[in-house]
C-alpha positions, 0 to 999 in steps of 0.5 A: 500500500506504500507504493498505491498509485490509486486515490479514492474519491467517493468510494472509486478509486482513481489513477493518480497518473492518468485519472482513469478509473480503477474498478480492478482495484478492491478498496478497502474499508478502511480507505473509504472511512478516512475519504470520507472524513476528509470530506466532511471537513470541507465542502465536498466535491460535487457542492464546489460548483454548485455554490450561488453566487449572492446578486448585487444590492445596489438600489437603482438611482433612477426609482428610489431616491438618496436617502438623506444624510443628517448632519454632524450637529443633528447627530446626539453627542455623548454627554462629556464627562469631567474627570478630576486630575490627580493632585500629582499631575502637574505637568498637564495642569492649566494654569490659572489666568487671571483677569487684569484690573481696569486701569483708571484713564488719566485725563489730561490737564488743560496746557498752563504757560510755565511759570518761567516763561511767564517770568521771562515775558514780564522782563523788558526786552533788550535791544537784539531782542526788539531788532529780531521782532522787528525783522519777523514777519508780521503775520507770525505770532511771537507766542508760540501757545497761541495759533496763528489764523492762516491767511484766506487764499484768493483764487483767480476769477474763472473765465468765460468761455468766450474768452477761453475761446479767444485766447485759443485763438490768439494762441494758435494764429502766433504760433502760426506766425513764428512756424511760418517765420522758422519755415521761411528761414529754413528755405533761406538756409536750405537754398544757401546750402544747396547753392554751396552743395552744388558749387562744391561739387562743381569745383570737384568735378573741375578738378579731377577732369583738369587732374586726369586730363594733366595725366592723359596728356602725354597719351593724348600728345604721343596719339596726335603725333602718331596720326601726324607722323603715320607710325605706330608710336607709343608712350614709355609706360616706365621711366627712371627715377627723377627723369620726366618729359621735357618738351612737347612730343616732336613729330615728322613724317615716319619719325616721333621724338620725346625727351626726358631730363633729370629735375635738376637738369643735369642729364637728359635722353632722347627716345627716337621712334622711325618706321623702318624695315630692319631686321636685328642683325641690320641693327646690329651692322648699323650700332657697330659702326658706332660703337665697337663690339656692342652689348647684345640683350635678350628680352621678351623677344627683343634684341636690344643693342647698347654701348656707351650712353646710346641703345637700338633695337627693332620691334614691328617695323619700328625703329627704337633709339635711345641718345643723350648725356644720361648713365641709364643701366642696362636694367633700366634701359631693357624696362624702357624697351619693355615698356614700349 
């Protein structure tokens, strides 16, 4: 029996496994008592499901009305009951207060002059004394205890409101009168200043034309006298420090002249521009005759002949001299070339 594999439940037993039942199995009595003493202690199998459920009790709102709920005050209270406290409780004892005495009110005495001040009245005064009267004011009193009457103030008259109307009036045509004033002094100053605005601007103009036309000039000279001249000729777009052009440009047919000079005068040059048809070694054969053995530079395709104080070179069927009593380097003669 210490191995079943069976209960029993009303009298038949089950597998514990399974839940098969087990009619092959003889049950004892003893089995069946003890099922159903469990039983008894609690509520039996076949009853578990069959327990009502009790429904709700909730009124309905919409057919019986609230029942009224009595308030706090309504409610009877239990009557207090006073308990004595122990002569030994002192800690929680109330201490007796009690109620002040009324105070007498003092009533004021009616204000007397002292005795002194009345001495001092009686005194005759002295001379500084009358002298600071005299300078008070008359509406002041010298007796402090008595009051001083204040002075009625006359308010001013009020005015009609045909003068009220007329005052607006007089107000506003003068006001008028000096905006109009103001305005004329305004286009007074505003035609000045336009006139002096106007002139300046004009004296400005003048001047930047006289300038930029002083610095044209020599572009303007050197394109006449290449129409003049019928070649190509061009103004040198470098110069060396201190030389600038002195003189008109001279021109001829098929040749044009410029010449610089240093500003103190000391030294000038010459720079000769001809129509010709050579080439750089009929340069080369005519600066020989000069000079001997003559300096030969290369430069952005020129072929630039120098010797002494004098250099000549070819570009575009023109020819290029330069002449005169100047020391030009060979770098300051090859900017001239370039420039050109």
């Amino acid at each position: 029996m210490a191995s079943k594999n069976y209960v029993v439940i009303n009298g038949r037993a089950y597998n514990t496994v399974t839940g098969m039942v087990m009619d092959d199995i003889k049950i004892e009595k003893s089995e069946i008592e003890k099922e159903q003493s469990i039983s008894k202690r609690g509520t039996s199998v076949s009853n578990i499901h069959a327990a009502h459920v009790q429904k709700s009790s909730t009124l309905n709102r919409r057919h019986v009305k609230m029942p009224q709920r009595t308030p706090l005050a309504a409610k009877p209270q239990k009557a207090r009951v006073d308990v004595k406290q122990h002569v030994a409780v002192k800690k929680f004892s109330t201490p007796i207060v009690s109620k002040p005495a009324p105070q007498k009110i003092a009533i004021n005495r009616p204000a007397e002059t002292h005795p002194v001040t009345r001495r001092a009245q009686q005194r005759p005064l002295s001379v500084n004394t009358k002298l600071r009267k005299e300078r008070q004011p008359l509406t002041m009193n010298n007796n402090p205890l008595v009051a001083v009457t204040p002075q009625k103030i006359e308010k001013p008259a009020r005015k009609t409101a045909h003068q009220l109307k007329n005052e607006a009036i007089e107000k506003a045509l003068s006001n008028e009168v000096i905006s109009n004033k103001k305005a004329r002094r305004r286009q007074k100053k505003g035609g000045a200043l336009r006139w002096l605005n106007t002139f300046s601007v004009g004296f400005a103009v003048m001047l930047l034309g006289g300038y930029l036309t002083y610095l044209s000039m020599p572009n303007i000279s050197i394109k006449m006298a290449a129409v003049q001249s019928g070649i190509d000729a061009k103004y040198p777009g470098y110069k060396p420090d201190g030389y600038a052009l002195n003189g008109p440009i001279k021109f001829k047919s098929g040749e044009v002249s410029m010449k610089y000079a240093y500003a103190d005068g000391s030294s000038e040059y010459t720079i000769t521009q001809q129509k010709s048809g050579w080439n750089s070694s009929a340069v080369k054969e005519f600066f020989s005759e000069k000079h001997k053995n003559p300096n030969t530079t290369m430069i952005d395709g020129l072929t630039i002949y120098s010797g002494g104080k004098e250099a000549a070179w070819v570009n575009g069927g023109i020819l290029y001299q330069i002449s005169g009593d100047a020391n030009l380097s060979s770098s300051q003669i090859e900017k001239i070339a370039t420039s050109l």
